[in-house]
Structure formats: C-alpha cells, structure tokens
DRENGURO-21354 format. One record per residue (C-alpha): residue number from 1; residue in three letters; x negated, y negated, z. Coordinates in Angstrom, 2 decimals, padded with zeros to 5 digits. Layout:
DRENGURO-21354
{num=NUM residuo=ALA u=X v=Y w=Z} $
...
END
This chain:
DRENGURO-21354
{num=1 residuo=UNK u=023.09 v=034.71 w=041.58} $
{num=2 residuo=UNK u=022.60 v=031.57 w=043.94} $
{num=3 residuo=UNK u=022.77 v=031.08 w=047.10} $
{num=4 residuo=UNK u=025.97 v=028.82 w=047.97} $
{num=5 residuo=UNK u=025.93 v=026.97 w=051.86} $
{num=6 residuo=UNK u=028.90 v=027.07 w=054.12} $
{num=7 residuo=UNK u=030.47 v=023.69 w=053.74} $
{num=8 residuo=UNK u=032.62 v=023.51 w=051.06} $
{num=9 residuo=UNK u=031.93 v=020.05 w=049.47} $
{num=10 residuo=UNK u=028.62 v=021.53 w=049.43} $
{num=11 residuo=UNK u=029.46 v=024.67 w=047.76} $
{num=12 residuo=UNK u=031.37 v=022.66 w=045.86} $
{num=13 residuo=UNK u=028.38 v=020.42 w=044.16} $
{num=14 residuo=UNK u=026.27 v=023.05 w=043.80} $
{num=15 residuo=UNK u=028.68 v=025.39 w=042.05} $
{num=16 residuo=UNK u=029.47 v=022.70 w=039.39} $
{num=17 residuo=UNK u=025.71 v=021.73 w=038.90} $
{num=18 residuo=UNK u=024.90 v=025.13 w=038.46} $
{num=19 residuo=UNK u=027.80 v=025.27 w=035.49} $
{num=20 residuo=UNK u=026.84 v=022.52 w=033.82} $
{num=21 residuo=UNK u=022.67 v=023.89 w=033.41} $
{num=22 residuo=UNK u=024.08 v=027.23 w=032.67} $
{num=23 residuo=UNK u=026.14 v=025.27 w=030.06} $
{num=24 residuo=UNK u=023.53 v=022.80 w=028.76} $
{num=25 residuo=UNK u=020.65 v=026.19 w=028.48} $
{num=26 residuo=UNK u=023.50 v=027.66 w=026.36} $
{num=27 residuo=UNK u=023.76 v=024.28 w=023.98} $
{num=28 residuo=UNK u=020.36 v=025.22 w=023.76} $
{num=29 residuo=UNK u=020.24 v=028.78 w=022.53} $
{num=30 residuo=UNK u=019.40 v=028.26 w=019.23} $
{num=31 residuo=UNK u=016.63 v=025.39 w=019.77} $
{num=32 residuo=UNK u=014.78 v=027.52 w=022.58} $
{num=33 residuo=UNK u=014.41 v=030.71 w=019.72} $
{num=34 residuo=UNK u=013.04 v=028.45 w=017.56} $
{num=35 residuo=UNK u=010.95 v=025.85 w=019.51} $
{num=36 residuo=UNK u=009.11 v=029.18 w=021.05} $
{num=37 residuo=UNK u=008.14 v=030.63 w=017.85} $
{num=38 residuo=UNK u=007.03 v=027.88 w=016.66} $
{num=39 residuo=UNK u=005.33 v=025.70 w=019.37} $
{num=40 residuo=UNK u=004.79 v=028.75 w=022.07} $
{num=41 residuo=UNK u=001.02 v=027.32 w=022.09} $
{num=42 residuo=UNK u=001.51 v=023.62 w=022.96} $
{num=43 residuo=UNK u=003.73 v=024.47 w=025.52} $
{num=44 residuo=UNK u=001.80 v=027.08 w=027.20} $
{num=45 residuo=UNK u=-001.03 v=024.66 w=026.80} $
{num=46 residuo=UNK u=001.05 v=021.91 w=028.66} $
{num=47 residuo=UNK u=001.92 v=023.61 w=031.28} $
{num=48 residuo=UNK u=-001.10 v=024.37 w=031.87} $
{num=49 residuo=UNK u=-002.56 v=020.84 w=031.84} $
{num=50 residuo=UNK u=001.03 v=019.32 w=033.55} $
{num=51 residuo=UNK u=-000.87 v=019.08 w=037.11} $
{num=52 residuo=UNK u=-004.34 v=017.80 w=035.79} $
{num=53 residuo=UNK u=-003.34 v=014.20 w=036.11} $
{num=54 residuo=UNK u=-002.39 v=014.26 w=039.43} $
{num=55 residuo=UNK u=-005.70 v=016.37 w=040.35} $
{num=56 residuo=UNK u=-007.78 v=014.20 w=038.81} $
{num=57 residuo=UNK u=-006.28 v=011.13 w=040.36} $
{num=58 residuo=UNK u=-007.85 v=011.73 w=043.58} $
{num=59 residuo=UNK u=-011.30 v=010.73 w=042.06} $
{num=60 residuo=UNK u=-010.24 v=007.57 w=040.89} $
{num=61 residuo=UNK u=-010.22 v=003.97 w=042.49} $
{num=62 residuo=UNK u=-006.80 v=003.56 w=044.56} $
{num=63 residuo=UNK u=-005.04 v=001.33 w=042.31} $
{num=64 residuo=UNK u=-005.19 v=003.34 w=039.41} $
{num=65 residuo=UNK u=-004.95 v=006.70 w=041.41} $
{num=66 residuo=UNK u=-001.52 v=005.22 w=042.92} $
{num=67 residuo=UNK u=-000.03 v=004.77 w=039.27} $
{num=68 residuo=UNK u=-001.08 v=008.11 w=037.79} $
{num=69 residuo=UNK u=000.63 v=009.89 w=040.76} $
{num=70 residuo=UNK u=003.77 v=007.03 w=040.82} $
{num=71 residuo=UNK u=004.00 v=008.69 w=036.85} $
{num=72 residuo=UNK u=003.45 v=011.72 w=038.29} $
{num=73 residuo=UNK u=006.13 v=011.10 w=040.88} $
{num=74 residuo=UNK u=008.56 v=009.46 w=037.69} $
{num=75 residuo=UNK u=007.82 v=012.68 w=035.18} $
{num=76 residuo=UNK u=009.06 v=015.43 w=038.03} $
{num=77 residuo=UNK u=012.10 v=013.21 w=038.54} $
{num=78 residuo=UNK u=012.84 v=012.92 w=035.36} $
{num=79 residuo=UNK u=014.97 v=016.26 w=034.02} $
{num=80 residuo=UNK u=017.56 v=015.03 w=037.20} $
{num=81 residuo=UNK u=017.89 v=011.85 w=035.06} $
{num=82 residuo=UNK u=018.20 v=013.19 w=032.03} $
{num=83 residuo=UNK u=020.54 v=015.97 w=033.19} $
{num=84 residuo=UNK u=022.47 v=013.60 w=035.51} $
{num=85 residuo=UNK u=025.68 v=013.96 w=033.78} $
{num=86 residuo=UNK u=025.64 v=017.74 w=033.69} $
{num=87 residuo=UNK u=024.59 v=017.94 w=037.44} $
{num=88 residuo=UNK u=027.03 v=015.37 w=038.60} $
{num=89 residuo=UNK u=030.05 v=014.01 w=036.00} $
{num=90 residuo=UNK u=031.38 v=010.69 w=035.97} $
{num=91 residuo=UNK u=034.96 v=012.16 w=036.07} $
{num=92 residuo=UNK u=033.91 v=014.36 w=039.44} $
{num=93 residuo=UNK u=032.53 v=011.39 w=040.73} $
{num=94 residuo=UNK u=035.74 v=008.88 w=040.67} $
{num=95 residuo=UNK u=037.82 v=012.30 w=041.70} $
{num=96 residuo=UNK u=035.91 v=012.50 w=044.90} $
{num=97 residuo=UNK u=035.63 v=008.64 w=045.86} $
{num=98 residuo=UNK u=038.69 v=009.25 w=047.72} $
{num=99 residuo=UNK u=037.40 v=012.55 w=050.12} $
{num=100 residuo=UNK u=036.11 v=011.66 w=053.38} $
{num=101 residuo=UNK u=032.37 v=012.50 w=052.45} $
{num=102 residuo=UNK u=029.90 v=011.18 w=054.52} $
{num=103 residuo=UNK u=026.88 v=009.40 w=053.38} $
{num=104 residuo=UNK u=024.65 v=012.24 w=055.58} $
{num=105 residuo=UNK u=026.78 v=015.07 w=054.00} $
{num=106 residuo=UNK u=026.44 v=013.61 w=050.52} $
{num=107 residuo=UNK u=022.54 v=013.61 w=050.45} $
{num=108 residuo=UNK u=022.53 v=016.78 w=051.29} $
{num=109 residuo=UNK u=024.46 v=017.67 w=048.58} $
{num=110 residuo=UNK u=022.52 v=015.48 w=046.31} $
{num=111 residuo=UNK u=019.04 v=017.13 w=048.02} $
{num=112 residuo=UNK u=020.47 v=020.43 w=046.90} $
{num=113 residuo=UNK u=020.76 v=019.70 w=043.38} $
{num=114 residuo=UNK u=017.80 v=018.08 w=043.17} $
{num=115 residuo=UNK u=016.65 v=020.88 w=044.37} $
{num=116 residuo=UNK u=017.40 v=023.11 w=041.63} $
{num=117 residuo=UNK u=015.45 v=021.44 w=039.34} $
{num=118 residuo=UNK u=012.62 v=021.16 w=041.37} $
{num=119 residuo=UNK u=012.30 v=024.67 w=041.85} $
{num=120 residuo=UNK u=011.13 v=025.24 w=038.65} $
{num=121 residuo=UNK u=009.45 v=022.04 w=038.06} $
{num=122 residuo=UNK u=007.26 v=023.41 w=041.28} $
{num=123 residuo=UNK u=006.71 v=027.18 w=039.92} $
{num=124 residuo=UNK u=005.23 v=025.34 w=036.89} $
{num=125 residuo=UNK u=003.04 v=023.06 w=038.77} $
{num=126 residuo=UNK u=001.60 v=025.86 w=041.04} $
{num=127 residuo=UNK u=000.75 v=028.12 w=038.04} $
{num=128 residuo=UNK u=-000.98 v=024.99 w=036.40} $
{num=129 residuo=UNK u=-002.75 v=023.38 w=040.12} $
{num=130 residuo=UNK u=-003.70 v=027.61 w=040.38} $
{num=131 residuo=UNK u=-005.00 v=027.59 w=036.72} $
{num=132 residuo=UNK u=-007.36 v=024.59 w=037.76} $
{num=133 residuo=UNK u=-008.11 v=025.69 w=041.03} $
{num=134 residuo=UNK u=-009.47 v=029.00 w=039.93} $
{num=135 residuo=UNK u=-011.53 v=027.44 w=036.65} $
{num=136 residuo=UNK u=-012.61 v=024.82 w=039.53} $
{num=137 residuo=UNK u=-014.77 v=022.41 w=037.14} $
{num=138 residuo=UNK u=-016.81 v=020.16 w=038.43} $
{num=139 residuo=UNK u=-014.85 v=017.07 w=039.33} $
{num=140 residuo=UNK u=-012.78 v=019.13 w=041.45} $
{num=141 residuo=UNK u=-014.88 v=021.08 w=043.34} $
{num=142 residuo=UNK u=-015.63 v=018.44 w=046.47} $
{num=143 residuo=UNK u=-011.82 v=016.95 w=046.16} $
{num=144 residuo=UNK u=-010.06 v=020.44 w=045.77} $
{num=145 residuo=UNK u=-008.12 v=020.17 w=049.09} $
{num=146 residuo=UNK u=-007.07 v=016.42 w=048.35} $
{num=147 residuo=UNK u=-005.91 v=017.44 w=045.16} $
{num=148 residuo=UNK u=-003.42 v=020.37 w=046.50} $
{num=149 residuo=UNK u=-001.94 v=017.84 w=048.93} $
{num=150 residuo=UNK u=-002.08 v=015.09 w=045.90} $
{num=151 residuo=UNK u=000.01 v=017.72 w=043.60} $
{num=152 residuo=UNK u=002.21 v=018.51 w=046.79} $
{num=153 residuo=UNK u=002.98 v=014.65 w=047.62} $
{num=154 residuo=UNK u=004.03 v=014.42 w=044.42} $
{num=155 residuo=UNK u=006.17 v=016.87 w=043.73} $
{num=156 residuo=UNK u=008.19 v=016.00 w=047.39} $
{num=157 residuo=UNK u=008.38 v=012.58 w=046.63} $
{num=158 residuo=UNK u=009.34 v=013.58 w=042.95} $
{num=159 residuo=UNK u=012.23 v=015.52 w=044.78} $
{num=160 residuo=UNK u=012.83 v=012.53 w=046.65} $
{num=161 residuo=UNK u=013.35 v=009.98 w=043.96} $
{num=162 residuo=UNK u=015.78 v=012.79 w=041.76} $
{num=163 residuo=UNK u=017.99 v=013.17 w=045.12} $
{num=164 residuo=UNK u=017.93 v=009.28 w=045.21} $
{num=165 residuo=UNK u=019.40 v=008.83 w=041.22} $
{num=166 residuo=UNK u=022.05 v=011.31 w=042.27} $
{num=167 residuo=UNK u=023.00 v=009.40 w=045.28} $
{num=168 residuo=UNK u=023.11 v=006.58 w=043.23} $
{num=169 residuo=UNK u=025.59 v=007.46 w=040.95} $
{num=170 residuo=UNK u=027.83 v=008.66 w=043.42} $
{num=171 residuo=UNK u=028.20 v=004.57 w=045.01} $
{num=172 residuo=UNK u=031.52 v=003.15 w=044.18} $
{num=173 residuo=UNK u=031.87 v=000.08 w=042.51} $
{num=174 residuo=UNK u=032.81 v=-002.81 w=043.64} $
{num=175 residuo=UNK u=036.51 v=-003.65 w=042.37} $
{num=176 residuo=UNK u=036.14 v=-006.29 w=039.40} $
{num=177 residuo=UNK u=037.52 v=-009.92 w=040.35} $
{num=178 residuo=UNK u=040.18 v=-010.85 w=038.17} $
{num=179 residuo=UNK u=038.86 v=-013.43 w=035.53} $
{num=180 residuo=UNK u=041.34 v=-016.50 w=034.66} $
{num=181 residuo=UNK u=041.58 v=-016.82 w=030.64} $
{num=182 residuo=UNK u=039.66 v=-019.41 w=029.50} $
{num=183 residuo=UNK u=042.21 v=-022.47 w=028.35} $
{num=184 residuo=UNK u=042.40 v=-022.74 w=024.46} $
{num=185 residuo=UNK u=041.12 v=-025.95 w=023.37} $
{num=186 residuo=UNK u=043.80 v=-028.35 w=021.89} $
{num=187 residuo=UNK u=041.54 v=-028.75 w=019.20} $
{num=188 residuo=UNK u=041.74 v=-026.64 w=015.96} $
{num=189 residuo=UNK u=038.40 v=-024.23 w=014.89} $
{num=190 residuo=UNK u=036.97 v=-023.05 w=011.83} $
{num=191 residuo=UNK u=037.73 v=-018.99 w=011.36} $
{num=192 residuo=UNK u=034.41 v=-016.72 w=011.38} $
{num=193 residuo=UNK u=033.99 v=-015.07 w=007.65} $
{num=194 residuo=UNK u=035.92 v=-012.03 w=007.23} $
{num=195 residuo=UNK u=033.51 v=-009.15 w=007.70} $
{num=196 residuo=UNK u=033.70 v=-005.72 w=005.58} $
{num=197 residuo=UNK u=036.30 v=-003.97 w=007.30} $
{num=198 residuo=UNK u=034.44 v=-000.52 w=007.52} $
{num=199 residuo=UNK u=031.55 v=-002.40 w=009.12} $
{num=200 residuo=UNK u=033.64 v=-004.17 w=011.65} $
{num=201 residuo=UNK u=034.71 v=-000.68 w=012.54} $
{num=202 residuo=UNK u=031.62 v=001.05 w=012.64} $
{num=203 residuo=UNK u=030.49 v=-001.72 w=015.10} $
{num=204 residuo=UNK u=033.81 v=-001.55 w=017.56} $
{num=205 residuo=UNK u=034.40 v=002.55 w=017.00} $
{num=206 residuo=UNK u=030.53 v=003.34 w=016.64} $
{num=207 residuo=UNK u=028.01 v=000.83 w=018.37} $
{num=208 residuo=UNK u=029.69 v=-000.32 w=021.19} $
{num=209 residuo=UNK u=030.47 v=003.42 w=022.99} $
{num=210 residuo=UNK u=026.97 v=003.91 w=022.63} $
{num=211 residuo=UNK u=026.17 v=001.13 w=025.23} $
{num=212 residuo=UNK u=029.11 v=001.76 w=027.60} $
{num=213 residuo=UNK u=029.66 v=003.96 w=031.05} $
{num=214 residuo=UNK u=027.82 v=006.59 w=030.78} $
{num=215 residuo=UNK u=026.64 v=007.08 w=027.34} $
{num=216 residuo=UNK u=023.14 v=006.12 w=026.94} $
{num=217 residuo=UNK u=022.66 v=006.91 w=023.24} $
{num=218 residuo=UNK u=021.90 v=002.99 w=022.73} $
{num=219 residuo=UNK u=018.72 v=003.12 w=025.36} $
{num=220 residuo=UNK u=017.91 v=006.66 w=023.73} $
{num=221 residuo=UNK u=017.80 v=005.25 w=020.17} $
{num=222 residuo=UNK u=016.30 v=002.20 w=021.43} $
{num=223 residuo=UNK u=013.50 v=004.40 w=023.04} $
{num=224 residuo=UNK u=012.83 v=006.45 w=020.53} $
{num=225 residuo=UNK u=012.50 v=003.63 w=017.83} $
{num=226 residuo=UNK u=010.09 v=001.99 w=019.96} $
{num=227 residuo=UNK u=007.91 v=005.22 w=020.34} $
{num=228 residuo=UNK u=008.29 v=005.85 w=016.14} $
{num=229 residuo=UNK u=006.91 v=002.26 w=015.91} $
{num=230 residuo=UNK u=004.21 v=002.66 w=018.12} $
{num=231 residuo=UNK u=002.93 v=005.73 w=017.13} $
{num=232 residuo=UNK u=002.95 v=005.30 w=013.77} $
{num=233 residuo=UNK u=001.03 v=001.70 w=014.31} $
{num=234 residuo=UNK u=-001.78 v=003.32 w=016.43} $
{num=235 residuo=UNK u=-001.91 v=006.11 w=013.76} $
{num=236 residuo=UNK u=-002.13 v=004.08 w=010.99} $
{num=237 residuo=UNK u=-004.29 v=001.40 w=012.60} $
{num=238 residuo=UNK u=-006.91 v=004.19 w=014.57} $
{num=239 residuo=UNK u=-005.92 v=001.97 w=017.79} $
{num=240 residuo=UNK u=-007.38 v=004.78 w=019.69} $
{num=241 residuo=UNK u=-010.82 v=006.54 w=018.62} $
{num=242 residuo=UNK u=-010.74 v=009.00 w=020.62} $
{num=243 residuo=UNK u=-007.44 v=010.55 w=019.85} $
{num=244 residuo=UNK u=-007.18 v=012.85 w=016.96} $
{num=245 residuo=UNK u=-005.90 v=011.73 w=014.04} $
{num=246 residuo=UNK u=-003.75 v=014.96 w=013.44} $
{num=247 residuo=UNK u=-002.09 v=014.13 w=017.14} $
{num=248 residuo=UNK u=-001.33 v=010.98 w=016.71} $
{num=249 residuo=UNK u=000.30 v=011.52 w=012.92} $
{num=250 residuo=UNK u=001.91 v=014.71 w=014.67} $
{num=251 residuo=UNK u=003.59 v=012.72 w=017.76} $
{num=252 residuo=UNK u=004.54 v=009.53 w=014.80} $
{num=253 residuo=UNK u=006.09 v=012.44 w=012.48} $
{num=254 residuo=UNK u=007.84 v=014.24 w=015.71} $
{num=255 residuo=UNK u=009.35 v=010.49 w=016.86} $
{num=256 residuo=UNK u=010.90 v=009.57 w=013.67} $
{num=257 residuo=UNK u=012.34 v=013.07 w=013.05} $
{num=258 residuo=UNK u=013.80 v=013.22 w=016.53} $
{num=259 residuo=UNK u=014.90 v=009.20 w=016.21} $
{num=260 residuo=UNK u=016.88 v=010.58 w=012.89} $
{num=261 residuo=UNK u=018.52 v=013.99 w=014.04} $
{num=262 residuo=UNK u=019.35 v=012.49 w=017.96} $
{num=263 residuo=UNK u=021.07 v=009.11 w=016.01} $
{num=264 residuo=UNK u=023.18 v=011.92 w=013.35} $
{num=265 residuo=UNK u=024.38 v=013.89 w=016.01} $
{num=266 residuo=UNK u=025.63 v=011.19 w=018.45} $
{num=267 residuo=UNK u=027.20 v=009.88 w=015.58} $
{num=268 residuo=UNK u=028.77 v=013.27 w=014.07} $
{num=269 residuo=UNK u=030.01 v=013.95 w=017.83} $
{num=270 residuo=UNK u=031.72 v=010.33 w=018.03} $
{num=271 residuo=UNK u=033.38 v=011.31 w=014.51} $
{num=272 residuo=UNK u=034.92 v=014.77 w=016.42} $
{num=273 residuo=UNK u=036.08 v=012.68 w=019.33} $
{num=274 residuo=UNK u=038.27 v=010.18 w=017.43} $
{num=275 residuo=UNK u=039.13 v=012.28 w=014.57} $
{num=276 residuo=UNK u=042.81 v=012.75 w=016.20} $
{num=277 residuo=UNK u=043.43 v=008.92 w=016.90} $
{num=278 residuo=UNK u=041.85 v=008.26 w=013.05} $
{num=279 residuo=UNK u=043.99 v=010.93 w=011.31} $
{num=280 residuo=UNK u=047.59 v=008.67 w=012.97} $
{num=281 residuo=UNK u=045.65 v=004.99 w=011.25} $
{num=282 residuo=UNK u=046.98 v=003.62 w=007.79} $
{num=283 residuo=UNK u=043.54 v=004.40 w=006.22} $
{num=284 residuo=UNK u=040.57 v=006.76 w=005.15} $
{num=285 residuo=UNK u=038.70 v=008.21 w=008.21} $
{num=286 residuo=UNK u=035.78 v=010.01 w=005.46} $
{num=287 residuo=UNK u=034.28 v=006.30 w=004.48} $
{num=288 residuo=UNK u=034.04 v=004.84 w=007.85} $
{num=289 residuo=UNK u=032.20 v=008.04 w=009.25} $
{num=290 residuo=UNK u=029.93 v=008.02 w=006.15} $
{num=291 residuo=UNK u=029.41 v=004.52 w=007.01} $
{num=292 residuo=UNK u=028.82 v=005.30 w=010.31} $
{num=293 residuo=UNK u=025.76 v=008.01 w=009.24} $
{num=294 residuo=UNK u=024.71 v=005.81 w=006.74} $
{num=295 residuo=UNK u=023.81 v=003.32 w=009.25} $
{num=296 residuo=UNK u=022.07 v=006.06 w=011.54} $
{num=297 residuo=UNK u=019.55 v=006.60 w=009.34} $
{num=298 residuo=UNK u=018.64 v=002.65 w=009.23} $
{num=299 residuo=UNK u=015.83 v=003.00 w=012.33} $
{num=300 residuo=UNK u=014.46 v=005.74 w=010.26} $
{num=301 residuo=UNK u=014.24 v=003.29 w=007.27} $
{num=302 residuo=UNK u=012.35 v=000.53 w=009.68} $
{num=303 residuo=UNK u=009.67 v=003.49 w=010.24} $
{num=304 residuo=UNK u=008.83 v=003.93 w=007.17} $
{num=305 residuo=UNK u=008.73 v=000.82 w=005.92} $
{num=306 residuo=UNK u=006.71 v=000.10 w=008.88} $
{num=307 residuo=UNK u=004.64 v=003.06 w=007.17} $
{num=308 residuo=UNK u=004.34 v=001.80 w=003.78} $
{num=309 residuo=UNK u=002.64 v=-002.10 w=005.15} $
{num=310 residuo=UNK u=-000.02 v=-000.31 w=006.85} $
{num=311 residuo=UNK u=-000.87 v=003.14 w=005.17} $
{num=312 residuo=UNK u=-002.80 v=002.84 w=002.07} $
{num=313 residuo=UNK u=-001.59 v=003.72 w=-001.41} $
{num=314 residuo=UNK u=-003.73 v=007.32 w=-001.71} $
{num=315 residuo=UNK u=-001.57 v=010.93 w=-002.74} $
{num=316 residuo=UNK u=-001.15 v=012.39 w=001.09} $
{num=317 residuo=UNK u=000.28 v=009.16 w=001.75} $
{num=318 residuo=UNK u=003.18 v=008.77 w=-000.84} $
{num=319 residuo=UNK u=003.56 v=012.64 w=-000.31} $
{num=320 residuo=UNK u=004.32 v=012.23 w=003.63} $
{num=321 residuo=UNK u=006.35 v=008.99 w=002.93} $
{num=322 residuo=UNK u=008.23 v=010.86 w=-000.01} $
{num=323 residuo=UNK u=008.58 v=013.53 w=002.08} $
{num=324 residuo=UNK u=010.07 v=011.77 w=005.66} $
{num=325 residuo=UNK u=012.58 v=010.33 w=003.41} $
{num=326 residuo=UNK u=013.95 v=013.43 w=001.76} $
{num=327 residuo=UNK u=014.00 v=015.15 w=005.35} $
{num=328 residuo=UNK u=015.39 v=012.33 w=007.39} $
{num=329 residuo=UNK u=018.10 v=011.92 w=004.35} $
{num=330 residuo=UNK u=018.89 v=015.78 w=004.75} $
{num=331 residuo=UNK u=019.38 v=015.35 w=008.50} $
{num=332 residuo=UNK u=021.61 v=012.94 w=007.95} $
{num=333 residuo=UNK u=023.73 v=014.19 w=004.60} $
{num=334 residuo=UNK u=023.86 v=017.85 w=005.60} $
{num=335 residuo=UNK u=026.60 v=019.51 w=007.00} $
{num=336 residuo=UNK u=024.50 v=022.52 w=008.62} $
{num=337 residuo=UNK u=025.29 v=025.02 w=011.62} $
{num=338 residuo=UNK u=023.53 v=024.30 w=014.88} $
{num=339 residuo=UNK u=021.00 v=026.67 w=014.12} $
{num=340 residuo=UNK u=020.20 v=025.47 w=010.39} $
{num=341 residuo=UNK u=020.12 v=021.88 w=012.20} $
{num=342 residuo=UNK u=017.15 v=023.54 w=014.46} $
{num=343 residuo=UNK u=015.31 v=024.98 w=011.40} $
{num=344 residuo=UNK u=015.55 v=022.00 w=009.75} $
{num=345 residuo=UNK u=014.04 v=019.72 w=012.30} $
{num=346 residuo=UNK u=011.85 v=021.60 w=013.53} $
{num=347 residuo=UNK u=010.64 v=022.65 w=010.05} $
{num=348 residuo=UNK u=010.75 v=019.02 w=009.23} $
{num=349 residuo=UNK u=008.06 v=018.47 w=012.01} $
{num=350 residuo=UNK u=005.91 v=021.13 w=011.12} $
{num=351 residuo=UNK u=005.64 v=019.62 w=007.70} $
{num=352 residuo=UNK u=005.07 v=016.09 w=008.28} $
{num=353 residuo=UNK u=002.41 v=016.96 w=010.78} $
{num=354 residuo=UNK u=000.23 v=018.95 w=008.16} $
{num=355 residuo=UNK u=000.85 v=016.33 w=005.40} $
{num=356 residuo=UNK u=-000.33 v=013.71 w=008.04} $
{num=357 residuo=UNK u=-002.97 v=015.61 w=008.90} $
{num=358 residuo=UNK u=-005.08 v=015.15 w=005.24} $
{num=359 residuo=UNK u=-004.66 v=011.08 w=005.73} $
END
C-alpha cells in the first residue's frame, strides 16, 4: 500500500511507476529464488561494505575524495537509469506532451519517483554506515561525524541526479527540419556487392533496433564486452597484485556469461516481436532468427579467443575454455523456461568461477 498525493498528474506518475517495479520484481521471480540461494553471502557482504567508500573518502585528499563520492553520487542514481523505462515509458511520455504540466509540477512528480527508489537504496545504506559505525575501526573514529554527513550528501544528491534523468526524458524534442533529397548525380555508379540476404536482414531487423529510441541493448552489449575484455586481460595478465586471483577469474567468468545470456534474450525477444509481420513475408522466418542467435554469441567468441592469446596451455585452462564454450553455446541453442534459463546461468557462473579458480 502507498501513499498516493492529491493532484492527480501526480497520483497519476506514481501509480504507473509503482506498476511497472511491481511488474519488473515479478520478471524477476525466478532469478531472485535462485540468485539468494546461491549468492545470499556476497550480497549480504555488499551491502554491508556499499557505504565504506563514501566513509572512507573523508580521509582522503579532496580531489580524489570528490570522485569517490561523485561515484558514490552516480551508483545511488543508477537503478532510476536502469529502470527508467519502467518508471516512466516512452509511450506515456509523448501521451502527456500535450497536458498543461508545469515544469514545477513535473519535478515533483519526477522527485517522487525518484523517491521510491531511494527509499530503499537509503535503508541499505543506513544498515551498512550503522554496521561501520558500531565496528568503528580506526580510520573512522576522529572523522565519524564527517562521514554520516558524507554518506547523507550523497545519497541527497544521488536523489537529485535520478529526479534529474527523469526530468530529462520527459523534454520534448525539437520537431526535425525537413531535409531536401540529395540530387542524383548525372553520372552512372558502380552497384555495392550483393550481400547474403539473411545477413542483410539480421543487420536491418536485428542490429539496428538495438541502437534506436529507447532500446539500449547496443550500449548494454557494448558495455558488457568491454568489461569481459577487461577482466579477463587483468586476470590473465595479474594487472593487479593485490586482487585475488579467484575474484578477478570470478568477475571475467560472470561478464562473459552475462554478455552471452543478456545478447540471447534481446535477440529471442526481437524474434517474438516480429514473428507476426515475418509469418505474412515470401520466406523462412527459422534461418534468419538462427542467424540472428548465431551472431549473438560472436562477442562471446572475441572473449575467448581473447582467452586463449594470453592463458597458457596447462589442463584448468583448456577445461575453463572448453567449458565457457559449451555453456555460452547452451545459452544460446537452448530453448529453456525462464527458470531453467536462471539455473543455467547462474550454474554456468558458479562453474567457471571454481575452474578459474585452480589457474
């Protein structure tokens, strides 16, 4: 039960924010089981550490206690970014660029869901800035009151800067000026090769939505290849000695997994959405959606090649390599149930992480 203000565009917002987390936590079901029995010890162990960064800031030099609370400021802003859609969609957007909202009236609105992800955010924070508080080691002890107000400055401005990406999105473009075609040149051209006409579909039906409007699965791939890279790199390569080992192979093995099953399932939902406008064309939807997973498992293929120039040639090695193939493959070729998709994942994880932990 929430508590809803009196003004109804207000009501409005934060009824439909509240739908869409009750929705997304329910797309979730099946992860949260799982995730919990499994890693119920990192994540009690992280949010219990969430808030030391920010403590601990206070002792440093200003310039480098300014960026550890600006990421500070950037990590409690961040589940308003990722959840942006949910909290605010695109389509409820252009429906209320007409209504006579003011710009006062809409950042309260946009406060208010901010708000409801900060609320927890902030009950996490407290029971971790508590946790450190009442162990009170010894960096802490003559900075403990400008660390409270260090945690606290973050986590306003944190609300802050989540209100502001929600205000953001609600701007209305500017209308596009018309472009005049370009005039053909009287001279003939050469035609570009023919392509393979699966490919040239995956790329139009496939690759392009994924950079468009409001689908950021291009970024999200883009993001998560570049963390597989670099984690497997500074694994492989001990780029930092005082990092174990089993953490670094752990966060390399947990990248590539999630860079395989996040690529599959953005595909597998484009498939669902244009299934009805395939099944009228004069041709075979099955190959160009195989085509279209085959080529989502291509970063995954760049990681472990990646994998194979720097890791020696010993058993663990060929075992883990052998081993991120066949699970990334099974992502990919499967056709499990949401929950089996969990198991597998997760249990793909799990398995890496051990086998990377004997290199």
């Amino acid at each position: 039960m929430i508590l809803l203000p009196k003004h109804p565009y207000l009501r409005y917002r934060v009824r439909m924010a509240h739908h869409g987390l009750l929705a997304f936590l329910a797309s979730l079901t099946n992860s949260i089981e799982i995730l919990l029995l499994v890693f119920s010890n990192v994540l009690l162990g992280l949010c219990a550490v969430i808030a030391f960064p920010g403590m601990l800031a206070v002792t440093l030099d200003w310039p480098v206690m300014l960026a550890v609370l600006a990421g500070q400021t950037l990590l409690i802003a961040t589940p308003a970014w990722l959840l942006r859609q949910r909290l605010h969609p695109h389509a409820a957007i252009a429906w209320s660029w007409p209504l006579p909202v003011p710009p006062a009236l809409g950042w309260r609105a946009d406060l208010l869901v901010a708000g409801m992800l900060a609320g927890p955010v902030t009950l996490i924070y407290a029971i971790s800035c508590g946790i450190w508080c009442w162990t009170s080691p010894a960096f802490l002890q003559p900075v403990k009151p400008q660390a409270i107000a260090a945690t606290v400055g973050t986590l306003v401005l944190g609300w802050l800067v989540a209100a502001a990406m929600l205000a953001a999105r609600r701007r209305q473009p500017h209308p596009a000026r018309p472009r005049q075609a370009p005039a053909r040149a009287a001279t003939s051209y050469a035609p570009t090769p023919l392509r393979p006409l699966y490919v040239a579909l995956w790329r139009k039906l496939f690759w392009l939505p994924f950079w468009r409007g409001e689908n950021k699965v291009g970024v999200q791939q883009c993001l998560l290849l570049a963390i597989a890279l670099a984690a497997t790199t500074v694994w492989l390569r001990h780029g930092i000695p005082m990092a174990p080992a089993a953490a670094l192979g752990g966060l390399a093995s947990l990248a590539l997994v999630l860079l395989t099953d996040r690529g599959d399932k953005a595909v597998r939902e484009q498939a669902v959405l244009m299934a009805e406008m395939l099944a009228a064309w004069p041709l075979r939807s099955t190959p160009l959606t195989v085509c279209a997973r085959g080529f989502s498992l291509v970063p995954a293929l760049a990681v472990l090649a990646l994998h194979v120039l720097l890791a020696g040639q010993t058993t663990a090695v060929r075992v883990w390599q052998v081993t991120a193939l066949a699970t990334c493959s099974a992502i990919v070729a499967l056709p499990l149930a949401p929950r089996g998709r969990v198991v597998l994942v997760v249990l793909s994880i799990v398995i890496l992480t051990a086998i990377g932990s004997e290199f």
